[in-house]
Every structure is written in C-alpha cells, then in structure tokens.
C-alpha positions in Angstrom: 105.1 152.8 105.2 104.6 151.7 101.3 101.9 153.3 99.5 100.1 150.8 99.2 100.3 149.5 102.9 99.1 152.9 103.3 96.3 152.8 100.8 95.0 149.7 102.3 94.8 150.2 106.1 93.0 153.2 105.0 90.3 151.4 102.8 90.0 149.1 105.7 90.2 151.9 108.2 87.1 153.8 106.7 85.5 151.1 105.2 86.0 153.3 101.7 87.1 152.4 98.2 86.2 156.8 97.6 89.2 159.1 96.8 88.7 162.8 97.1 89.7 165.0 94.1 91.4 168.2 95.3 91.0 170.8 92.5 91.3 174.2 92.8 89.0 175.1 90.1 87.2 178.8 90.1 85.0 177.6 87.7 83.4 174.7 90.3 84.0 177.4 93.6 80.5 176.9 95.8 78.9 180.6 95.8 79.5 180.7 99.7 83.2 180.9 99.3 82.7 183.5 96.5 82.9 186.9 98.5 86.1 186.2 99.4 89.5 186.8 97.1 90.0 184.1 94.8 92.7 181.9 96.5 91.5 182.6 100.1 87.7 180.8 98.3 89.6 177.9 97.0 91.5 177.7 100.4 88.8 177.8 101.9 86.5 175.5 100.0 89.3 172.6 99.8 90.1 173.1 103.6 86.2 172.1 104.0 86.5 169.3 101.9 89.1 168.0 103.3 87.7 167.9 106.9 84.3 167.1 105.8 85.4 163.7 104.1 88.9 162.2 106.0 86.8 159.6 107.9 85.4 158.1 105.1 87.9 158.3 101.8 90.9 156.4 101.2 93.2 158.5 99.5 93.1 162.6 97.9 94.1 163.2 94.4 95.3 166.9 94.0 95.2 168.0 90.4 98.7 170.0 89.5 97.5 171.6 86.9 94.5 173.6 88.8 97.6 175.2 91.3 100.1 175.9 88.3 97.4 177.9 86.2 96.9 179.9 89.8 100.7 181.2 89.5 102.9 181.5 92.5 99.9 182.1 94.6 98.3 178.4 93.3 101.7 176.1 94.3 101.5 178.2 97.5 98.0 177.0 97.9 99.1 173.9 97.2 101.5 173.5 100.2 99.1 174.6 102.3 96.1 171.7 101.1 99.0 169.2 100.9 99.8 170.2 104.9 96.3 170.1 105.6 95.2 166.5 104.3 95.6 163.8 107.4 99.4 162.2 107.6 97.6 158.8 107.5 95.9 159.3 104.5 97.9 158.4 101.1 98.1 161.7 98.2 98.2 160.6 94.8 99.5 164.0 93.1 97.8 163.7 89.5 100.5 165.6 87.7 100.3 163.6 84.2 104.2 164.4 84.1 105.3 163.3 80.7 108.4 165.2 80.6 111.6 163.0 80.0 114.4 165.5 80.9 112.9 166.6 84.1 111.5 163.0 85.4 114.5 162.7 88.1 114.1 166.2 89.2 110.3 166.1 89.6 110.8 162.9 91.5 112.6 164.5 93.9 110.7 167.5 94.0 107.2 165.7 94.3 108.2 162.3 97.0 111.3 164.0 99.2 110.3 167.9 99.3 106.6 167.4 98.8 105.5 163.9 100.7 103.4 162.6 98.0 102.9 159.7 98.1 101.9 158.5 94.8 102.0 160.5 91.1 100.2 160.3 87.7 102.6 159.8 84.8 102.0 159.7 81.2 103.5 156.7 79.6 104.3 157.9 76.5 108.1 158.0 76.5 108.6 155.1 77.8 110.3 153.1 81.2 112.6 155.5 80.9 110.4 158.2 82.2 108.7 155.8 84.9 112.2 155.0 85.9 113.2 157.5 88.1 109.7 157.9 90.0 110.3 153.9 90.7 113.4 154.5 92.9 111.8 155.6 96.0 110.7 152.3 97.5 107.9 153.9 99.6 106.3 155.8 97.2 104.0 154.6 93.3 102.9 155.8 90.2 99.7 155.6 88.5 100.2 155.4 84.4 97.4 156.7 82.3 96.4 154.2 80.3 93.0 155.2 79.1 90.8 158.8 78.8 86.9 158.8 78.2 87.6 162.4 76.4 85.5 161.2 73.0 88.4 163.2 70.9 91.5 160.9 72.3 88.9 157.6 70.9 91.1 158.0 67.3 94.1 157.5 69.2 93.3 155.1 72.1 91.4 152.6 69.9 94.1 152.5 67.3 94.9 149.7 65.1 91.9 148.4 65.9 88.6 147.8 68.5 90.3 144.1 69.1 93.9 144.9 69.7 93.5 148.8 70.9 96.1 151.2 71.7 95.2 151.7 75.7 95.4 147.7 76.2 99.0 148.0 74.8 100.0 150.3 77.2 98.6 148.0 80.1 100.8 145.5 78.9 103.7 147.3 79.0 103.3 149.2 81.8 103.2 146.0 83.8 107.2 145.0 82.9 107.9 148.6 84.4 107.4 148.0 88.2 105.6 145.4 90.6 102.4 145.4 91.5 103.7 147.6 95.2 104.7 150.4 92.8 102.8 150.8 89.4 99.4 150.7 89.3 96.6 151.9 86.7 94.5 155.3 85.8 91.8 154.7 83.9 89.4 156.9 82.6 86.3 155.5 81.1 82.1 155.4 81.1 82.3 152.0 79.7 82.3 149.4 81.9 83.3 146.7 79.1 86.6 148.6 78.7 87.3 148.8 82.6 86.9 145.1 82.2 89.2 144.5 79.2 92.1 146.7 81.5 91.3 144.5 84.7 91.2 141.3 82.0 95.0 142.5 81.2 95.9 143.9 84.5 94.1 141.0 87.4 97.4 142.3 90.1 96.9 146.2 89.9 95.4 148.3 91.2 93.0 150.7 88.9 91.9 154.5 90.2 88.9 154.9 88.1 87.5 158.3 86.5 84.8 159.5 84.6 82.5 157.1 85.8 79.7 159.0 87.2 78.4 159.9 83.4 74.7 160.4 83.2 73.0 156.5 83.1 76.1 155.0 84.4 75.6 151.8 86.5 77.8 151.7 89.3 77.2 147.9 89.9 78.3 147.3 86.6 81.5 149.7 87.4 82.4 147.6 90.1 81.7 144.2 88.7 83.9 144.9 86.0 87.0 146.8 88.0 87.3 144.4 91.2 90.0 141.9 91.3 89.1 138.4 92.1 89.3 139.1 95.6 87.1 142.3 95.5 89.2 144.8 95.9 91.8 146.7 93.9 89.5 149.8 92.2 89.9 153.2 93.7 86.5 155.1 93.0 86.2 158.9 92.5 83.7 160.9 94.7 81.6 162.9 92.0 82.9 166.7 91.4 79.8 168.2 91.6 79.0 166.4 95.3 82.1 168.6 96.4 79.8 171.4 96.5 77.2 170.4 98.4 77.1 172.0 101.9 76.0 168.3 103.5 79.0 167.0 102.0 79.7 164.9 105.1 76.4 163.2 104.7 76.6 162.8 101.1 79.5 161.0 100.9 78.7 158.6 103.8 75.3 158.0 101.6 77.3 156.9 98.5 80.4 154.8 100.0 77.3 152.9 101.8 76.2 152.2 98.5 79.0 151.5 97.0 80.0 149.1 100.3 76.3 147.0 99.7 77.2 146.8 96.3 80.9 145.5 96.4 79.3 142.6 99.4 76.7 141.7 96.7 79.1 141.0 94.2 81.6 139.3 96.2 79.2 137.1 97.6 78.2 136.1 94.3 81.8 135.4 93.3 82.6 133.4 96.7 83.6 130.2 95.4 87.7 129.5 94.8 88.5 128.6 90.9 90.5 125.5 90.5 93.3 125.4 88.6 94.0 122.2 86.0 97.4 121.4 84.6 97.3 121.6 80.7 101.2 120.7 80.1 102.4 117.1 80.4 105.9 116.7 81.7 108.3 113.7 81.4 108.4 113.7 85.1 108.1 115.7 88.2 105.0 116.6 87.0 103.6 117.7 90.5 106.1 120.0 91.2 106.3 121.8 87.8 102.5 121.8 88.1 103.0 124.2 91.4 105.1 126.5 89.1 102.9 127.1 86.2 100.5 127.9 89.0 102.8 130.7 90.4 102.5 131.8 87.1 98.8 131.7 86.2 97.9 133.5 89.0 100.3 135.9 88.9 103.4 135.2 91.2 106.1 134.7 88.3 106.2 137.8 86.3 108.4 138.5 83.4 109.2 142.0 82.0 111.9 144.7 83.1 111.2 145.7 86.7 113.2 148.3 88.3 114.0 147.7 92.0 114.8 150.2 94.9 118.4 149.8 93.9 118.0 151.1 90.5 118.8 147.7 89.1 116.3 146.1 86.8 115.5 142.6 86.4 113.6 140.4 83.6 111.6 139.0 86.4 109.7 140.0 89.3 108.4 137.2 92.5 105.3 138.1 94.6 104.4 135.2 96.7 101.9 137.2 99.0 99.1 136.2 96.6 99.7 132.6 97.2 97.5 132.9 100.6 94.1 134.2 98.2 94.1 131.1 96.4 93.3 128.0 99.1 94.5 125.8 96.1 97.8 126.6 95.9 98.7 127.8 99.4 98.1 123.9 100.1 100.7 122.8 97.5 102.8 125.2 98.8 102.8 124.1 102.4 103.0 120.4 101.0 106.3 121.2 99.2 108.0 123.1 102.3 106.6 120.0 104.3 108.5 117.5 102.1 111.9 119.7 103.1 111.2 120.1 106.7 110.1 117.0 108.3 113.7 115.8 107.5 115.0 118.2 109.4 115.9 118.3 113.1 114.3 121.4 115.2 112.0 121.8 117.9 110.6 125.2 116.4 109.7 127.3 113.2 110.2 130.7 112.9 108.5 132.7 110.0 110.3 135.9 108.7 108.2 138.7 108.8 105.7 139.7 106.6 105.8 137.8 103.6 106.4 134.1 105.2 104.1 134.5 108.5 100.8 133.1 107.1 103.4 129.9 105.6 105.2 129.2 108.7 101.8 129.9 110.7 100.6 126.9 108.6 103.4 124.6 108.6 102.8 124.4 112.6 99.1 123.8 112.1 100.6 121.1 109.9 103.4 119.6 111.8 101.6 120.2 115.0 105.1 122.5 115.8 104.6 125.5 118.1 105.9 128.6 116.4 107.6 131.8 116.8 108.9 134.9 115.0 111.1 137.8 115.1 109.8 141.1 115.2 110.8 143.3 112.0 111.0 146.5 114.5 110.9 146.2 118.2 107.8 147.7 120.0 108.2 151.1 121.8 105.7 150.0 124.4 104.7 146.7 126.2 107.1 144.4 127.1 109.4 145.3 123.8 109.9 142.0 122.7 112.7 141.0 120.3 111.0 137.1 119.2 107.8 136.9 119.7 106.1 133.4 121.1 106.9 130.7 123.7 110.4 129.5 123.7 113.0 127.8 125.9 117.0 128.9 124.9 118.9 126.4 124.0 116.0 124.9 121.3 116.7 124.4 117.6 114.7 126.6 115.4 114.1 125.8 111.7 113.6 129.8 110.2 111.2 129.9 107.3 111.0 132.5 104.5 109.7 132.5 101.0 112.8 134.1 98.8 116.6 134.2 98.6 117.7 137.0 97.2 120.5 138.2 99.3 120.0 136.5 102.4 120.2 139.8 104.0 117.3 140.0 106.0 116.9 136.0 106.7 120.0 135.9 108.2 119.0 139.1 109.9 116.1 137.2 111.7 118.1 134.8 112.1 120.4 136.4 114.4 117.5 138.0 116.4 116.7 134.5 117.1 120.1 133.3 118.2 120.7 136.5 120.1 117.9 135.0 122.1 119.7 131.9 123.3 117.8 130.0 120.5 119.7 127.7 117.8 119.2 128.4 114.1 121.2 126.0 111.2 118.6 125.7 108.8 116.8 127.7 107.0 114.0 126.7 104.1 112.5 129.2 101.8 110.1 128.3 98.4 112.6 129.9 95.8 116.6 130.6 95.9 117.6 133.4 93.1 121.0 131.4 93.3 123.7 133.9 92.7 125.6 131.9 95.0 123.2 133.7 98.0 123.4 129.5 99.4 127.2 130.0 99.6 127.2 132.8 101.7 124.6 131.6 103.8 126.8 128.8 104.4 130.1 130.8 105.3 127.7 132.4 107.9 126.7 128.8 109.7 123.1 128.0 108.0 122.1 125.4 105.7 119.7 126.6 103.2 116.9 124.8 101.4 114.8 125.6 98.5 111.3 124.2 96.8 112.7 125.9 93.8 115.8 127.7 92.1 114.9 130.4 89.6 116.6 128.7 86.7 114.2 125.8 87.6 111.2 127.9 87.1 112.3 129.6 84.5 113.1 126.2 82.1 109.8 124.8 83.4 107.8 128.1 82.3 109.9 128.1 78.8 109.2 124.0 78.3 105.7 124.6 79.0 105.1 128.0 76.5 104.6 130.4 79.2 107.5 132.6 78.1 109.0 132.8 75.2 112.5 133.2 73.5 113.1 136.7 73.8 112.2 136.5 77.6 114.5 133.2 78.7 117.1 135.5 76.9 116.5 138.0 79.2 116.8 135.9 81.8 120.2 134.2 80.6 122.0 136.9 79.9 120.9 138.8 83.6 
C-alpha cells in the first residue's frame, strides 16, 4: 500500500489528523521510568506511548537523531520501537538526511531493511538528493521547508519578508515528485506563514510542528493549513502530553478538539468556487476552457518529476482531484460523453481506481449499467474476476483516464474478455501519444482521447500558463 493510501485510511480509521513523536530523549523521560537503566526507561516509556495512542493517531514520527546520540544501544532501541508501532500505521522516520553521497544507500537502508514508510530530507542539495528516496513507489518524503528556531529567521526570510527563502523551497520542491510522494515539513508558530506554504503548496500534504507555542490558536492553525477540502495537515501531539500518565485520555481530549474544530471550519467553507475563463481562444474555446481548468486546480503540473522507473518527466497528470470540484467533474463527463455515445456497446467498464467515480457517472449519464475488473482478485467470497451484472457475448466500452503505456488498460481489458465479454474500444481523457494508440491497435482496440498531451500543452503555453523554458522541456522530452 502507498503511503499515503496508508496515511489516509488511518486518518479516517481513527478519526485523527494527530501524529505521535517517538523520541528517545533522557532529558523528557517521565520520573516513573527513571529507576530503571537508561535505555530499558526510554524502552519503556515509548512502548507506553505507543499502546496508549494507536487508536487514535494517524501516523508516528521517530526522531533519528535521539537513537544515534544513544550509540549502538539507541539504533537497537530503535528496531525494537520501529517493531513495536502497529503494521497499519504509517512511520514517517524524521532523519533530516541531507547527505548527498549516501542518499541511495540510506534509501535502501531506511524503506527495504527498515519498513519506513516515509523520511524527512533536507532540501538543500537539491533533486538530486530527493532522487533516490523517490524510487520506491510505495514509500514518501517529507522536505523541510520551514523551522520556527528564531536563529534560522536570517536565513529562511532571506531576500526579503515578500519573496522569502522557505516559499522558494516550496516551489521547488513541488517539480521534485507528485503529490503521492513529496509532501511538506513545516515548522512554524505563525499561522500566516502556514498559510503562505498552503497558498504555494494547495496539493500537499503539510506535517506541522512547533505549533503548540504558548498563546497559539489552534483554529487559526487549522484554518490556515487545510486544503480546500479540509484535509491535508498532519498535527503533532504536544511533547510534554507524552508524559502524562492519562495519556490515553489526553489525547482523545485534544483530537476531539481538534475534530469540532476542523467540522467548524469546513462547514463554513462548504460552498464549491466557480471557475471563469480569463483567455479567449479563436475557437474551441469550451474545450481549451476544460484544460486551463486541469491546470488551475492542480491536475496539469509542470516541473521535473521522477517516476518509479527512475525516469523524470517535465510534467506530472493527477486526475483524481477532478471528483473534489463538482464543476469540472461535469465537463469532464460531458467531454467523454461526446466520444462515447458514438460508440456501439452495451456496457462500460471503469479501470480501477483512478477512472471508477468517471465511468460510475457516465452510466448515471447514459443510463448504461456498469461493470469493472477487479485490480486484485478477492481471497474470500465468491473471488470474482469482473465485478457487476453481465451476459458474455456483450460489447463493453472500457473507460480510463490516461494513456501512458497502455499496460494496465489493456490489462483490464483482457480480464474482461477472459470473461466471455467483448472489448474494441477504449476511451480515456488524455493520450501521452508516444505512439501508445498504435500499439493498442496491433493488440485489437480502438482508442479515444478528450485530449493528447501536446494539445494541452500548446493550449497552456497560448494561454500564459507555462512559459518558454517549460514547453522546451516538454519538446525536447
């Protein structure tokens, strides 16, 4: 499972936006654990945190550097918490690794020997450094982009309050991975700056620290972190709380807080914004309209993303926000519509995950009953390959939202057909070209597309959405 997959089932599981620091620090040791050795205190103490607080968090955050300054007996201590924490609840390893020469290594070391699942990197030398961590398709980073340390201010604000140092690094970091692998540390008292990072950032997710600061306002905290759907902020339980005997209690206390105050806000942000074109095009204007859209709310990214391959694009596609914004999941539907009511079927199928909720509402549109092959087959039950009503011998028309390869559409497709049923078409929203509708045809389909990539791309140049040095990027891919 992703990390973020992860993340998320957990945050809905428990109801928690709380993460758990797990730091061995003899300086914060509760006096009860105190008669006992050092390590066998700390053991001790984290063992009872853990267990006290994995119903209601949604991820831990060990601190590396509390186990190193421990020696040999710390990373053993490590092992041991890292065992201990539930198998369904995500670890982000806060290891601030800056270290260029020893990134692929430490990769390694922390997501195939350890089973982290997410890691804390500086971002101070570069993609090159975040590069390595990126490969493992499962697992994320978190780059530090800000510190609430008053003597890193010189540094963080620099050139200027306007046009500051950490805002830079936001930018950035965002053309290093997607949204499913790079997300955002931030450590801050001031709201207003959380708000300038989530201003910069609306698609990642932020872990938050240093927030609990005498006279901070949580409300303000979370008004200023949420994403437009009201979600997306990681919140840190406070250290001192760790201590408390009643932890279990305490922290139920606060993430109930935290929970009133999160439904407060989003009811008070409930209504959908509406987007309004601001370019005028010679023609097709309806169409390009839907693209700039992609863009606005943050579909179409531009940048240097590294994928599980290695490879790294100048351009990254994530359609799965499409179904958050009412306004343009309609558009959407209405362009696939156009396609498929010239087509001949007496079926859709949706590919799992991505183009479910658009195949679910092309039915509801068309009036079409609908199926779907499973991505894994059940263990239990009745272990069903397609899932849904069918007869073989129908024609299905197979819906998905990307052609990259055509791997795993054709994939499906053949789950279908080695159910009796008949697939020839296939319609998805974007084709990546690279001749992926040739191939598709030398297999038996027909493929459609809403749009091609060179489409978007001239339509988000024409209108001043990206500029020279990124359509270059793109050209010369």
């Amino acid at each position: 499972m992703q990390f973020f997959d992860k993340l998320y089932t957990n945050i809905t599981q428990n109801q928690s936006l709380l993460f758990v620091g797990l730091d061995p620090n003899p300086e914060m040791i509760p006096s009860r654990y105190r008669s006992q050795d050092v390590i066998t205190g700390l053991g001790d103490w984290l063992q009872f945190i853990i267990q006290e607080t994995a119903d209601f968090v949604c991820a831990y955050k060990p601190t590396l550097g509390f186990y190193q300054a421990l020696g040999i007996p710390g990373l053993e201590l490590l092992y041991k918490t890292l065992a201990a924490i539930p198998s369904h609840i995500p670890i982000i390893l806060d290891a601030k690794h800056s270290d260029l020469n020893t990134s692929s290594i430490f990769a390694h070391t922390v997501f195939a020997e350890w089973h982290v699942d997410a890691i804390t990197l500086s971002p101070y030398t570069g993609q090159d450094h975040v590069a390595p961590f990126l490969v493992y398709p499962d697992k994320a980073v978190f780059i530090l982009c800000c510190t609430s340390n008053p003597g890193a201010e010189t540094l963080q604000q620099y050139p200027a309050n306007d046009s500051p140092l950490y805002l830079q690094v936001v930018k950035e970091a965002k053309n290093w991975g997607t949204p499913e692998e790079l997300a955002l540390e931030v450590g801050t008292t001031n709201p207003e700056v959380l708000g300038l990072i989530r201003a910069v950032a609306p698609e990642r997710t932020i872990m938050a620290r240093s927030i609990w600061a005498e006279g901070s306002n949580l409300k303000q905290i979370l008004e200023a972190g949420l994403n437009s759907n009201g979600d997306g902020l990681l919140i840190p339980v406070p250290q001192d709380m760790l201590s408390n005997p009643n932890l279990s209690q305490e922290i139920q206390s606060l993430r109930a807080e935290i929970n009133q105050t999160k439904s407060q806000i989003n009811a008070d942000a409930s209504s959908c914004s509406v987007w309004l074109p601001d370019v005028h095009f010679e023609d097709q204007q309806l169409q390009n309209d839907l693209i700039l859209q992609l863009y606005d709310i943050g579909c179409i990214m531009f940048g240097k993303f590294v994928q599980a391959s290695g490879a790294t694009f100048p351009y990254y596609i994530d359609l799965r926000k499409i179904i958050s914004n009412p306004q343009v999941f309609n558009q959407v539907l209405s362009a696939y519509e156009k396609i498929i009511r010239n087509l001949t079927f007496d079926r859709l199928a949706g590919i799992p995950y991505g183009s479910l909720p658009t195949a679910t509402g092309l039915a509801l549109r068309l009036n079409c009953p609908m199926v779907f092959p499973r991505k894994e087959v059940k263990a239990h039950g009745t272990r069903k390959v397609i899932e849904g009503n069918f007869a073989p011998g129908e024609i299905v028309v197979v819906v998905d939202d990307i052609l990259i390869s055509g791997k795993s559409v054709m994939e499906g497709a053949e789950k279908l057909k080695s159910a009796g049923l008949n697939v020839h078409d296939i319609v998805v929203l974007i084709d990546h070209e690279q001749g992926v509708q040739a191939r598709l045809r030398e297999n038996g389909y027909r493929s459609y597309a809403v749009f091609t990539i060179s489409q978007i791309v001239k339509t988000l140049y024409q209108a001043g959405r990206i500029n020279d040095e990124q359509l270059l990027a793109f050209t010369e891919s």
